[in-house]
N, C-alpha and C positions, 0 to 999 in steps of 0.2 A: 486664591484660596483664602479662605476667612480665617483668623487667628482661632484656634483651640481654645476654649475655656481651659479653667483651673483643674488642677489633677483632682479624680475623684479621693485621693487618698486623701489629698490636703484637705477637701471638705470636711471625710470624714474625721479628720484629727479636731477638728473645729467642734462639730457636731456633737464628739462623744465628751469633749467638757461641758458643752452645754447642757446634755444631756444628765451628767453626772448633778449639775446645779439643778436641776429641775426633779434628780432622784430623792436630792436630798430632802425639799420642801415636802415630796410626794409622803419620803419616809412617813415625816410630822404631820403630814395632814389625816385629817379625824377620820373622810370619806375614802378609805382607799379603795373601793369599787368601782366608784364611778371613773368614766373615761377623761382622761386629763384635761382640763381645762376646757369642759365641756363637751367635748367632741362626741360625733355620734359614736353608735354601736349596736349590732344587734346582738341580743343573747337569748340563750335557754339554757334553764336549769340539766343537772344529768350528773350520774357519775364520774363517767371522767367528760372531762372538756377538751372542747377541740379552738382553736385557736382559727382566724382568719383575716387573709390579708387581701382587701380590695381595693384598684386604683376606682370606686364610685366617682370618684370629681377629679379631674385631669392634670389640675395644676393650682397653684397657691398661688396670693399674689400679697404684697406687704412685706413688712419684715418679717421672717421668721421667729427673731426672739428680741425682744422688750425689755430690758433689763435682766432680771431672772424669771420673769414671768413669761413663759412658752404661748406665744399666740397663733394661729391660722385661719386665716381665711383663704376658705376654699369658693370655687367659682368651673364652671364648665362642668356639670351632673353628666355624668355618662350612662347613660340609661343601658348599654348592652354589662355593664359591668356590673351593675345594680342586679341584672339578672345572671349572672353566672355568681354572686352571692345566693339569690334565691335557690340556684341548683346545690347549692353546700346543705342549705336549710333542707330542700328536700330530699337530700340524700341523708341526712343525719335523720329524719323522720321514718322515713324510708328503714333503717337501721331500727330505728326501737319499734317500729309499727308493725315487722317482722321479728320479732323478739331472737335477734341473730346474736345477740350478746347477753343470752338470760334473765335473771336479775338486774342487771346491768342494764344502765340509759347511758345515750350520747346526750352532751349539752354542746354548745357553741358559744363563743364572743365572735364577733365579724366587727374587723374596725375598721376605718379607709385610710387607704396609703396617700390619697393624692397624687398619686405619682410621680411621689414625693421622698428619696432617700431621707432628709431628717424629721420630714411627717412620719413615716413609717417606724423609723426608730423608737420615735416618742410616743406612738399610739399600741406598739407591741410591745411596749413596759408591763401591761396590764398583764401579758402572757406569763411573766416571771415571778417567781418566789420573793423577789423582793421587793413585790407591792401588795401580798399578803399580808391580809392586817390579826389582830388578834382575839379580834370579835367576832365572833359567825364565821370564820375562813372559808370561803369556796371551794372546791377543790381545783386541785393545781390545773394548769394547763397542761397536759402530756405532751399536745402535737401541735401543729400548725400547718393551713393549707394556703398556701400562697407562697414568693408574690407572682405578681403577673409580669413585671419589669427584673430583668436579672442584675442591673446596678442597684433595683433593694433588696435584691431575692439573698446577693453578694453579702450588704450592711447586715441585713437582720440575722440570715442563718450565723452569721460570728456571734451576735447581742443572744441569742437566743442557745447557740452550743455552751455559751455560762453553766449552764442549765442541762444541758444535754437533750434541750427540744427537738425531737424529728420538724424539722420544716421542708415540706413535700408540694412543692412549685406544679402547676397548672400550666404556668405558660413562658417559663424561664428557662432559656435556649443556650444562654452561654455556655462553650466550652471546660470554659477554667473552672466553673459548677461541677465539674465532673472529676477534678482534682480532690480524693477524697480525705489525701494530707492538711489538706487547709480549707476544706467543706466536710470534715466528717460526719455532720449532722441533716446534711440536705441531701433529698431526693428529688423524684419527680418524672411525670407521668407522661414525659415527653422530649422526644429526641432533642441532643442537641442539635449546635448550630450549623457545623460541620456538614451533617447532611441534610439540611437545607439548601445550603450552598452549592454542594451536588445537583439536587432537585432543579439548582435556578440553569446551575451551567446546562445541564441537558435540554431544557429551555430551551434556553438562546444556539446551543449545538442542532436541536433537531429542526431550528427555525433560521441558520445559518448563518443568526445577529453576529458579527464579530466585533464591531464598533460600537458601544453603550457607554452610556453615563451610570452614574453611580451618585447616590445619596442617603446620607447612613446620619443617625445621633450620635454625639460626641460622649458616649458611654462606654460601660465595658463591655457589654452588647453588641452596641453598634462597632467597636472596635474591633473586637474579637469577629465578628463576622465580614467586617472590609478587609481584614488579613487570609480570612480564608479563604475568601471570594477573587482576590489578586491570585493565592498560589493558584487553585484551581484555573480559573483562569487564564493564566500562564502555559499552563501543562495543556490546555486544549484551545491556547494560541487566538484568544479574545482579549480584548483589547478596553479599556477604557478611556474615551475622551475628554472624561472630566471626573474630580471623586469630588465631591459640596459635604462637608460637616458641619452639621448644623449641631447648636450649643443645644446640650441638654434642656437648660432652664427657660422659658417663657422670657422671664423678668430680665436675661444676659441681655447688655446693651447693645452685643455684638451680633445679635438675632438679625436684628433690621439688614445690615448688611451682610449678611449671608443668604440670607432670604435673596435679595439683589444680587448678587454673585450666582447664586443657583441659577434665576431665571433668566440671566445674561448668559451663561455656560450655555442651556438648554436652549434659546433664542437663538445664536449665534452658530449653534456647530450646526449647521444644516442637515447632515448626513446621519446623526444621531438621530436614528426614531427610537430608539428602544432604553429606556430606565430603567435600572433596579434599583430599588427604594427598600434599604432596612433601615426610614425612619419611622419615628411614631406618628401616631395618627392624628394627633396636633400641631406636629410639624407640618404634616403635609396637606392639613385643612391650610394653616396659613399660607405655603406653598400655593397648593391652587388659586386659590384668593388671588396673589398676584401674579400668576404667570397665565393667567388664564384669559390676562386682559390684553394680553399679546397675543395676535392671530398668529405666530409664528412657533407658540406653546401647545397650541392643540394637535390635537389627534395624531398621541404618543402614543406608544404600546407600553405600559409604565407592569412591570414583575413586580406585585408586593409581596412583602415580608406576611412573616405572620403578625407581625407590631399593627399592621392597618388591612390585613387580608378580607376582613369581614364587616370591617368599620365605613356604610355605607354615608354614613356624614361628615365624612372628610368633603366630601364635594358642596358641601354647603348649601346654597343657590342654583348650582351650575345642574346640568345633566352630566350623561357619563358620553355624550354624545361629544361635549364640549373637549374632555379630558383625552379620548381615545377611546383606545380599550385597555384594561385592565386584567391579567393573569396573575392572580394571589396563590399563596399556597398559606395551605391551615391545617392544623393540624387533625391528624386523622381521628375523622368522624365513628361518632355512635350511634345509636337508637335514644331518641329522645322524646319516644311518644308517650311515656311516662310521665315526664318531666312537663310536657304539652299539657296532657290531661290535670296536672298540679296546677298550672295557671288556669287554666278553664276553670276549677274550682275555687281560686284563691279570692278570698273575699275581700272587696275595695274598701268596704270600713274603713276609711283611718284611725277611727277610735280603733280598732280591733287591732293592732300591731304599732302599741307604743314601746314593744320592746324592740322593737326594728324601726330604729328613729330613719333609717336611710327610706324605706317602705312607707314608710307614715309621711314625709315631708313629701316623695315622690306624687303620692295620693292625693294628699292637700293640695300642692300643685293643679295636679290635673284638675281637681273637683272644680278650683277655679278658674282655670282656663276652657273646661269645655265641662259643663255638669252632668250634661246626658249624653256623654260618649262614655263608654266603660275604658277602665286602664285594661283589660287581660289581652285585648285585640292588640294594643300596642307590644305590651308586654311579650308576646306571643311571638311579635313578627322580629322581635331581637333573641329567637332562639338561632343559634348556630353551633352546626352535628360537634366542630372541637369544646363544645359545653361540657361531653361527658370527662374531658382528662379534669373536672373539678369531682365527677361522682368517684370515677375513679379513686382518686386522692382518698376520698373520705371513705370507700370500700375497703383501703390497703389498712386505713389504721383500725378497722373496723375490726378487720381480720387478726391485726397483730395483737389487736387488743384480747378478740379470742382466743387466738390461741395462747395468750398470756394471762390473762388475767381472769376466766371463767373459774369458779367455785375456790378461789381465793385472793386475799386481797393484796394488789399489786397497783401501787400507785406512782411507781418511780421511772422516772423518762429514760434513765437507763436501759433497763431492760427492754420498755418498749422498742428503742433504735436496735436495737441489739432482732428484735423480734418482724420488725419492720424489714428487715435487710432480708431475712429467711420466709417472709409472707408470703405465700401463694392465692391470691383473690379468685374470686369467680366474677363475670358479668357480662351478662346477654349470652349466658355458655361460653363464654372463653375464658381461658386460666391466663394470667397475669404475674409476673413477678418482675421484680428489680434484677437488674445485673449487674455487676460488682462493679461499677461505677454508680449506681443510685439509679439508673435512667430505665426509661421504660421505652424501648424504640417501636412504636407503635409504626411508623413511617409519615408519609404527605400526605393529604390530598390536593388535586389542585385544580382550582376553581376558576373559571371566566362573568365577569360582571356581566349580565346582560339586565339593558331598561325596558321593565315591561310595561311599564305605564311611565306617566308625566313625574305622578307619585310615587314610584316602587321600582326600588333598585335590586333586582335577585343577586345577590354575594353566593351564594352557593350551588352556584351551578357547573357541577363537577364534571371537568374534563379529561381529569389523567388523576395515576396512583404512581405514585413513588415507593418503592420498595425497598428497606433498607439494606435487609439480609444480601441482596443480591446488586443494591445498588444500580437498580432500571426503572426508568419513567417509561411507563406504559399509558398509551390514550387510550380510553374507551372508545372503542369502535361505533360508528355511529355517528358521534360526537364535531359536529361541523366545526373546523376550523380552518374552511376556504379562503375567508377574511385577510389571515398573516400572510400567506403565501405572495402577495403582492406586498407585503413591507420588508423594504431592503434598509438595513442598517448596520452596513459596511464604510469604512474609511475609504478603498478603491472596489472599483469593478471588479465582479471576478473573472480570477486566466481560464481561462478555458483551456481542454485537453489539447496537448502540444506545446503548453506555455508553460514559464515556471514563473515563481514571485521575484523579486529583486526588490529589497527594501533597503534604503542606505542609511548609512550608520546612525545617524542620528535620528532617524523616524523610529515608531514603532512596527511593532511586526505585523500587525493589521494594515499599513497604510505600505503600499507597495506598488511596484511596475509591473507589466505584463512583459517579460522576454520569451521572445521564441527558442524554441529548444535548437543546439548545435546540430549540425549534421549527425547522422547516425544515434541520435538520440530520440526520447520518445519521454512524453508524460499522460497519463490515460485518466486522472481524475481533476475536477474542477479545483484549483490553487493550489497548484502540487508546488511544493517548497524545491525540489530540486526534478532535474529531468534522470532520466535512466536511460541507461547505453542499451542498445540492443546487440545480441552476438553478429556480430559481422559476417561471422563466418557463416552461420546459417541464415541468417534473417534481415529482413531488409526495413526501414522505418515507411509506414505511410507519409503518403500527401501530408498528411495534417500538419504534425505527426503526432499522432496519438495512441500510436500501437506496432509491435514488430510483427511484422510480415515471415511467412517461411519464403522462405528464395524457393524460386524453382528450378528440381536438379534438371542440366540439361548437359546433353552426350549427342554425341551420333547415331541415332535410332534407327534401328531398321528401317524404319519405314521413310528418313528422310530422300527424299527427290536425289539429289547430290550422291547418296551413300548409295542410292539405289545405279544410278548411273557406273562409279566407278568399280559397283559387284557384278556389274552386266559388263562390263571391259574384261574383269578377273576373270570370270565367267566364259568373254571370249577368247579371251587369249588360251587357257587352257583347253576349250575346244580346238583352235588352232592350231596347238603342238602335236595333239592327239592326230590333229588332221596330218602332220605335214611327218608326224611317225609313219601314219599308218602308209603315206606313200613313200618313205624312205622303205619300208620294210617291202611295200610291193615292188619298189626297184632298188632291189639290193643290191646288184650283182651287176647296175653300169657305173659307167665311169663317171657321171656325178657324186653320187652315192660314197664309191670307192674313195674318189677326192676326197671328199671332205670327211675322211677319218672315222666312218662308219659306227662303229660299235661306241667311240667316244664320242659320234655323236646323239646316239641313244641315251648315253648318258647324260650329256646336255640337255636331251629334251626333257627327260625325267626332273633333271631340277628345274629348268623352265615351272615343269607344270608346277614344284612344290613353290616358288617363287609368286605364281600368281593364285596357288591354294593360301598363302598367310597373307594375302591381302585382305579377306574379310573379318580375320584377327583383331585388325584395325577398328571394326568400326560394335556397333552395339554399346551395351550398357557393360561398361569395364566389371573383369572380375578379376581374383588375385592369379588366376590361373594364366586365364588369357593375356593380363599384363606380360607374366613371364614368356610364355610363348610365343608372342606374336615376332618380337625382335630375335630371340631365338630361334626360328624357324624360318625368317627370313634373313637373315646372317649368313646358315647353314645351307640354306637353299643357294643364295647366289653366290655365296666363297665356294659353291660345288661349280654353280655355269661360267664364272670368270675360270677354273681352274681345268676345266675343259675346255673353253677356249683358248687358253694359254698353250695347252698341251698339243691342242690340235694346228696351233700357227707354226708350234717348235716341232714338229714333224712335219709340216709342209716344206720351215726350212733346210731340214734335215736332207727332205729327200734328193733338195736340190745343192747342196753343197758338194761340190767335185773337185775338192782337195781330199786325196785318201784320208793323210794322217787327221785333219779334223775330222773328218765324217767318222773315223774308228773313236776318236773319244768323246765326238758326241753320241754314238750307236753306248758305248757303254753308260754313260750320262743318262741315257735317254728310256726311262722305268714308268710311264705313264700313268699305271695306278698308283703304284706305290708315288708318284710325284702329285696325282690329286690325293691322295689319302693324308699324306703329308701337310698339303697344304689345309687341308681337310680339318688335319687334327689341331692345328693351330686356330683356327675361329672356337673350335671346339673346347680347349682352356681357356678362351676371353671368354666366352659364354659361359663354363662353367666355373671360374673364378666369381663372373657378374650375379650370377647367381646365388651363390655360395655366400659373398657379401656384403653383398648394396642390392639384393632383389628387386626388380620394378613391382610396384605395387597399387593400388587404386587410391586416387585421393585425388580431394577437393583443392578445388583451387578458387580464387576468385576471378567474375566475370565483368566487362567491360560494361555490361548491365547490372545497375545495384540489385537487381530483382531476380537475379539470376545467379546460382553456383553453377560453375563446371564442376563435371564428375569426368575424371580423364583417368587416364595412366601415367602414371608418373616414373619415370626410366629413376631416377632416384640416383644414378651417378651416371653424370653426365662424361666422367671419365671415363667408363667403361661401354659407355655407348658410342665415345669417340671411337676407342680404343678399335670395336665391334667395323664400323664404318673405315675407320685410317687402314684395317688390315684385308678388308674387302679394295681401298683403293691401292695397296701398295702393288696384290695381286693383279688386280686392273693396269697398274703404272707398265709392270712387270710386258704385262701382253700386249698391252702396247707398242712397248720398245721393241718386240720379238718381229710384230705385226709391220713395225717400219720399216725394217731388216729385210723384208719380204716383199716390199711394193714392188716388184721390176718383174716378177716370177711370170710364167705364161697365164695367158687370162683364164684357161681353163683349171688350172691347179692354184690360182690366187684366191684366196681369202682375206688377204692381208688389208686389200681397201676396204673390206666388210666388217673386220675386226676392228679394223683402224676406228673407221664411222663408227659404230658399235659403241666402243669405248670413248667418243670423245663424244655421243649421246650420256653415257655414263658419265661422265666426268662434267658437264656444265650440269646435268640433275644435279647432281651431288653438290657441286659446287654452292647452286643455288639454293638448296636446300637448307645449308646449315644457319647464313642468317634468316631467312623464311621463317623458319622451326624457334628461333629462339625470339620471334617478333610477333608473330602470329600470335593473337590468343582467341577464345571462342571455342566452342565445340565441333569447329571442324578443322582443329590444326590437326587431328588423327589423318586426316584427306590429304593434306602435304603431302605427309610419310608416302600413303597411299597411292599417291598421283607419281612420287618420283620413283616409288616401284615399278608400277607400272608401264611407263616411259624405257625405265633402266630393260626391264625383262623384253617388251613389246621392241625397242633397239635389237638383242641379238636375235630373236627371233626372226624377224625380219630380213636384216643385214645375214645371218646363215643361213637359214633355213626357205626362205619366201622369194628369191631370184633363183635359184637352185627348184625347188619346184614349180618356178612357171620353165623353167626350161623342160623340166621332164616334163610337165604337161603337155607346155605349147612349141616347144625347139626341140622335139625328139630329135632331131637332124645332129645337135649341135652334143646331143648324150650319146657318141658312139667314138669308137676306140680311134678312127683317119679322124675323126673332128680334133679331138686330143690331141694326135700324132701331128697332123697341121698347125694345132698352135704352137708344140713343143719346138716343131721345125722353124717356125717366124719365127719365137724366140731368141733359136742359137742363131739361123742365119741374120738376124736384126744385130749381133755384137753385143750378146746381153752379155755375153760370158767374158772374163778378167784376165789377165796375163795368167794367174793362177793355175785356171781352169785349162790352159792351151793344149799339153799333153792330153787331158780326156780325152777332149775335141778334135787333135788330130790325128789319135787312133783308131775314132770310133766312128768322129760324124762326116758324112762326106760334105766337103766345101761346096759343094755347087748343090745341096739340098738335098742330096739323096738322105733312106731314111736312115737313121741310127739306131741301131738294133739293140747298141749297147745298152745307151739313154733308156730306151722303154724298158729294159731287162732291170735296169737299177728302179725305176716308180713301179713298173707293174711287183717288186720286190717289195716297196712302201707303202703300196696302194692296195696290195691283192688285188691288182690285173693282169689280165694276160699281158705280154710280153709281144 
């Protein structure tokens, strides 16, 4: 980076003693009208006078001051600036040729700045009361329009608030200009610089530049606008890869090498296509000059400022073909057909405007460089639409003057500022005022260079409008800007959706990694700074991952194959109760039937059937209903068939126990309903405790597919769904035991092997079950449940009820009352019966086989059969 020149204050502490030495001689000298030390000026007579400030010549070269004698030479004619003096002239003419101030004429002095802080100083001495002489007095200067540059706009309006000059800037952007504590006297007819800087970043934002250079003059200008082009910047995460400050002055000896440092900067970062340039327009002629002789310089995309937006001789030699392209922003245009039709008329005489020395020498010129070409063509083709914020200017004081000073006389610069701040103009039909900072936010325009010819560069070929009220750059539709769309001027590639940036500490925030987003994460737009979580619980990340997915809920649907299967089993099995009712009820009255405890076992079948009715509970799209019910109704169901089993094995063995004294206290023992209602009402509080509680309720679970939720039922305590099951098996345990008690009995009154079997189907389901249940996941762990119901019910079905009617179907032989009585007789004569049992035995049954009358009279008493 180049060394900074010297502080503009120091200079100006310099300047304003020189200045003072140079008041002094002015005071004493005989001519005080004329412009100091020769210098040009244009003027015209008029009542009040307007003051003006022109950079015509670009730069000074020499010493500035000679002893006490103030010298300048000036060098580089700026012919566009030559002509936005002539828009002062003709708006001042303009003014008195529409007699808009009565009585009253405008006059003008127009002096050049050089663009030049201590030329400028020196040459707007003239505007002040203290170079009024005493002979003939002029009348005072009220106002002043200029300058073009805001490091003189800065200098002058303090020299000049002495005096309480209005000085109303054309083209002076600075910020600090708007501080009205230490500019109380300037205005100006044009936004500052602030939103400019807006205007660039939207630029480079709607063109996705995030890596540019930056080249700015070492002014208050140029400062003021690299400060707020960093913050803005920053806040929408653009980057710059280089900032070049080049020295204000021409003559700094430190030009050379920053010059070289620029074009080394801009050679070297390969990756930079895109400059913004708020240097002036003679920096950046020199600029091009030498970067331009490096093939590795051209074809940039260079944003200028308004300092060089329309200044189509910055490229000197070169085309713009050389340069790149070029996106300017200038200040928002007017109608200038007025101002067109003034040079068409303006007459080349040089004699005729020796009061317009700048006008005259211009002419002279030409007459001898080319005789018979006319100056208006030239003249003409240096119109540019921000020409009108100089008519403006001269509108506003036009105005303040009116409403000030018509039909009496008012010559003091006070009042006018005072009048200037409350101005309301007219022009081209629009109302204009100042806002309580001096400024006139008019907005941008903004421009793309296109070469229309060899010779002819178009600067105003407008592409977009900058709005400031609302702060939006709008392209005109239409307006081709297919060109940019292939210029990338980024530090890295960018992440695309599912990537985030990773920049490490010591990079900037433009230059960064592409990482891929973590598991269950997601990012959806191009250089997403962080990824985002997607809800796990409903949503699943894409492939990419560039976006959450909705999981898809998934249950046991009716319609699944599997679910369909085990509703066609429920299905049958309840068919088959029904079936094996309907033939218990059409043989009621034989000794199968009778055996196996009749009326309980009606009751059996009844829960059978409720046991394989809550099997379809199980399956569907879960509701808060069905959750509760389904284990509830099957709880109830089979603590009803284990308790009818139970009951019926403990009267099998009842009937056969032939010790009086027990058979009397199990006969009192022995209450059948009331021993199922009992056990009955016991599942009945764990269910209505579970209930009451801890509800089972629907809810989402996660599935072994990320793309997938389970919607299940969720038992929600797992305690009381033990609890539910433990008091179903204690029941089970219970009949069991009764059941083993009972193996030996005759085969025709044995149930004991069929309970037995029965229950130890139930007990390995169960068993198996409960790790299954708690390992399974997926939407068909509902089927488990489902499968070990079915199993558990389709066992006592079977094992009771299904050998028992194939006999009454197919062994009628073996369902009649001698079939009975013959196995009862094997039994006792087999030695079934105990020491216990001897007395029964040898009062009742005969030893060599005869029948026992007694025997039958005790079962056909248990059985309800004959005897």
């Amino acid at each position: 980076m180049c060394r900074l020149i010297e502080s503009l204050h120091f200079k100006l502490h310099h300047c304003l003693i020189h200045i003072l030495k140079c008041s002094i001689i002015l005071m004493v000298s005989s001519d005080v009208h004329t412009p100091i030390s020769g210098s040009d000026a244009a003027t015209a007579p008029g009542d009040i006078i307007i003051g003006g400030l022109f950079p015509i010549h670009e730069s000074i070269d020499g010493p500035i001051y000679r002893d006490v004698i103030c010298q300048i030479v000036s060098h580089r004619f700026h012919l566009p600036r030559l002509v936005q003096s002539l828009m002062m002239v003709h708006a001042v003419e303009e003014v008195n040729r529409r007699g808009e101030l009565g009585n009253l004429t405008l006059g003008y002095r127009i002096v050049d700045s050089c663009s030049d802080v201590t030329t400028s100083l020196r040459n707007t001495l003239s505007f002040m009361r203290l170079n009024s002489g005493a002979e003939q007095p002029s009348p005072p200067v009220l106002a002043a329009v200029g300058a073009y540059y805001s490091e003189i706009s800065i200098a002058v309006t303090r020299q000049l608030n002495l005096e309480n000059i209005p000085l109303i800037s054309y083209g002076s952007t600075c910020g600090q200009l708007s501080d009205k504590t230490r500019f109380p006297s300037f205005m100006r007819t044009v936004p500052e610089d602030d939103h400019q800087v807006r205007a660039i970043i939207h630029i480079l934002k709607s063109h996705n530049w995030t890596w540019v250079g930056l080249v700015a003059t070492d002014s208050e200008a140029g400062r003021y606008a690299v400060e707020r082009l960093r913050k803005h910047a920053k806040n929408n995460k653009i980057c710059f890869a280089f900032t070049s400050i080049l020295p204000e002055a021409l003559v700094d000896d430190s030009l050379d090498d920053c010059i070289n440092e620029t074009v080394k900067s801009i050679t070297e970062k390969k990756h930079v296509k895109v400059i913004v340039s708020f240097a002036k327009a003679y920096h950046m002629m020199y600029l091009f000059g030498r970067l331009l002789k490096d093939p590795r310089g051209r074809g940039k995309v260079w944003v200028a400022s308004d300092n060089w937006s329309e200044s189509a001789e910055v490229l000197a030699n070169h085309t713009l073909s050389d340069v790149g392209k070029v996106f300017g922003l200038t200040l928002k245009s007017g109608n200038t057909a007025r101002f067109r039709q003034y040079l068409t008329n303006l007459d080349v005489n040089p004699g005729h405007h020796h009061n317009n020395t700048f006008l005259y020498k211009y002419l002279m010129r030409r007459m001898e460089r080319k005789p018979n070409d006319t100056a208006n063509k030239e003249l003409m083709r240096m119109i540019y639409p921000s020409l009108v914020n100089v008519e403006m200017a001269v509108r506003a004081i036009a105005q303040a003057v009116a409403d000030l000073c018509v039909n009496r006389d008012c010559r003091t610069t006070q009042r006018l500022l005072k009048a200037l701040r409350k101005a309301t103009f007219q022009m081209d039909g629009k109302s204009y005022r100042f806002d309580s900072r001096g400024d006139l936010n008019t907005g941008y325009d903004v421009v793309l260079w296109k070469q229309t010819s060899l010779t002819f560069l178009d600067t105003n070929y407008m592409v977009a409008h900058y709005h400031i009220q609302n702060k939006n750059l709008t392209f005109i539709p239409g307006k081709t800007l297919q060109d940019f769309k292939n210029v990338i001027s980024r530090c890295s590639n960018s992440c695309s959706p599912g990537y985030m940036k990773y920049s490490a500490p010591e990079q900037p925030d433009c230059c960064y990694e592409c990482h891929k987003c973590p598991m269950e994460y997601y990012s959806n737009t191009t250089d997403s700074s962080k990824c985002h979580p997607c809800n796990i619980t409903t949503e699943y990340v894409s492939s990419i991952p560039d976006s959450c997915l909705q999981k898809k809920t998934v249950f046991m649907f009716w319609g699944d194959i599997y679910h369909e299967i085990l509703l066609a089993f429920a299905a049958l099995g309840v068919v088959l109760t029904f079936i094996v009712g309907i033939i218990f009820l059409a043989h009621w009255n034989t000794p199968v039937v009778r055996s196996s405890v009749g009326p309980i076992c009606l009751l059996l079948l009844f829960s059978l059937i409720s046991t394989f009715v809550s099997v379809p509970l199980f399956g569907g799209e879960p509701k808060p209903w069905q959750c509760q019910a389904r284990q509830v109704f099957f709880g109830l169901s089979f603590t009803l068939s284990v308790s009818c089993v139970m009951v019926k094995s403990f009267k099998i063995i009842m009937a056969f126990e032939f010790d009086p004294s027990i058979q009397r206290v199990l006969k009192k023992l022995y209450q059948p309903y009331i021993i199922i209602a009992f056990c009955l009402l016991g599942q009945v509080i764990i269910c209505a405790l579970w209930l009451a509680l801890k509800s089972p309720k629907p809810n989402w679970k996660k599935s072994l597919n990320n793309k997938e939720r389970l919607f299940i039922c969720n038992e929600t305590s797992f305690v009381a769904f033990g609890a539910m099951l433990s008091y179903i098996g204690l029941l089970a345990l219970i009949c069991f035991g009764i059941a083993f008690k009972g193996r030996k009995l005759p085969q025709s009154y044995n149930d004991a092997k069929f309970i037995t079997f029965s229950m130890l189907i139930y007990f390995i389901c169960w068993i198996i079950f409960g790790p299954v249940y708690l390992n399974v996941t997926g939407k068909y762990l509902p089927a488990v449940e489902m499968v070990v119901i079915l199993l558990s019910a389709y066992g006592i079905l079977f094992c009771q009820f299904i050998t028992k009617c194939y006999i009454i179907l197919f062994k009628q032989k073996a369902n009649t009352q001698s079939a009975f009585r013959r196995d009862v007789r094997n039994f006792t004569s087999g030695g079934n019966i105990g020491e216990n049992d001897g007395h029964f035995v040898s009062s009742s049954l005969d030893l060599e086989g005869i029948e026992n009358p007694a025997l039958y009279k005790q079962l056909g008493r248990f059985f309800s059969m004959p005897a």
